[in-house]
C-alpha positions in Angstrom: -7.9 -100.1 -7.8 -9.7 -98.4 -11.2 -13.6 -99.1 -12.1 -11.4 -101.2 -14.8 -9.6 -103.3 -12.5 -12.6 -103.8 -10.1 -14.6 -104.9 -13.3 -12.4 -107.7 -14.2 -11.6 -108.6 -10.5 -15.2 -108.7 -10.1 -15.6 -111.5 -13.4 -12.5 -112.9 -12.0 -14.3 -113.6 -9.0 -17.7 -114.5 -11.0 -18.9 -111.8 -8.5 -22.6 -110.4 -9.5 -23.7 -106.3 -8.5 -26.0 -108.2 -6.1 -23.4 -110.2 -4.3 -20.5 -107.0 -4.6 -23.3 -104.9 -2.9 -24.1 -107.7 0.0 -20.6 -108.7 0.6 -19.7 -104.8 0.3 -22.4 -103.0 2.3 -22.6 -101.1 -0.9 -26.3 -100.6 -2.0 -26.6 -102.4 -5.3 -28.2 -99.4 -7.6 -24.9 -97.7 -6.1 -22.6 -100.4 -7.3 -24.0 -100.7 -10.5 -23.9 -97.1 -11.1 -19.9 -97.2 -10.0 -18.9 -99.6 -11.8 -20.8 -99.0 -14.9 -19.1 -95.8 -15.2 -22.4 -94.1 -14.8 -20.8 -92.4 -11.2 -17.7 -90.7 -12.3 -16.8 -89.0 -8.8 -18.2 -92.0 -6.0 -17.5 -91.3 -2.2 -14.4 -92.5 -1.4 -16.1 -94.6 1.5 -17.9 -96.2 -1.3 -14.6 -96.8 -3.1 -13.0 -98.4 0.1 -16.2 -101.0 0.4 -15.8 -101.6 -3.0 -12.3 -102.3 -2.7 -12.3 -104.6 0.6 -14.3 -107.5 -1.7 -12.8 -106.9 -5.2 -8.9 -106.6 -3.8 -7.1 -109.4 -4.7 -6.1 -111.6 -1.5 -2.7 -111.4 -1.6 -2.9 -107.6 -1.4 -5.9 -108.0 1.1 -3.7 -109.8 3.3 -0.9 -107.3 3.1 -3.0 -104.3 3.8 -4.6 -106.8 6.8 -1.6 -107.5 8.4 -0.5 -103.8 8.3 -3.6 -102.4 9.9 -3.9 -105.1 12.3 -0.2 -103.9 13.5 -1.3 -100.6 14.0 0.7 -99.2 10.8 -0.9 -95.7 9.6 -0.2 -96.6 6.3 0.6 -99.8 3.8 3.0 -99.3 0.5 1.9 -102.6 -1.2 3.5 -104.1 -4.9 1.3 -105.2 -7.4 3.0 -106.8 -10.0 0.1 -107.8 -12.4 0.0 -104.0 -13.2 3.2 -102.8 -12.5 3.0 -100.5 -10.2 2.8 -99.8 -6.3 -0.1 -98.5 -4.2 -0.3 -96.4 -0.8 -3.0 -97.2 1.3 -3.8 -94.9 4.8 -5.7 -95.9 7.2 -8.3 -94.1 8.5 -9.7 -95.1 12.1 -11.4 -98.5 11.4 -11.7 -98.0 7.9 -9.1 -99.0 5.0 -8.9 -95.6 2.6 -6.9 -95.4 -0.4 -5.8 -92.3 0.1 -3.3 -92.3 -2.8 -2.5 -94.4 -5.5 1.1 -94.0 -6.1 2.0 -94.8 -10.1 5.3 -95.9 -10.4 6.7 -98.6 -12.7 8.1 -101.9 -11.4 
């Protein structure tokens, strides 16, 4: 996901920075400065938090089902922007390695 989409998931959602940065484990001056577009280059752990609450479910649930399965990686559609996304995963931890940009 972009700072963009994570901003409107996040009013989407009605999602504060305080409850992003509880339900994310994400300190909140950290997720403020992220998605504010005051951080331009944030940790890609910190992207990966940020993206296990702001995801929408449907893809959540994909990516689940994959890691769950023991998959090393999850090719996942999203149609709402037209394009498809490669997540890795990385021992317990769900890391969007790269986000592959190809139209639907």
């Amino acid at each position: 996901m972009t700072i963009k989409e994570m901003n409107k998931r996040r009013s989407e959602l009605g999602y504060t920075y305080e409850m992003v940065a509880q339900l994310s484990g994400v300190p909140k001056s950290t997720v403020q400065k992220v998605l504010g577009g005051i951080t331009t280059f944030p940790h890609r752990s910190t992207i990966a938090a940020l993206e296990r609450v702001l995801m929408p479910e449907s893809m959540h649930t994909i990516v689940a089902q994959h890691k769950a399965a023991g998959a090393k990686e999850c090719w996942v559609v999203d149609p709402d922007n037209k394009r498809v996304l490669l997540y890795t995963f990385d021992d317990d931890e769900m890391v969007p390695r790269v986000f592959k940009m190809l139209e639907i």
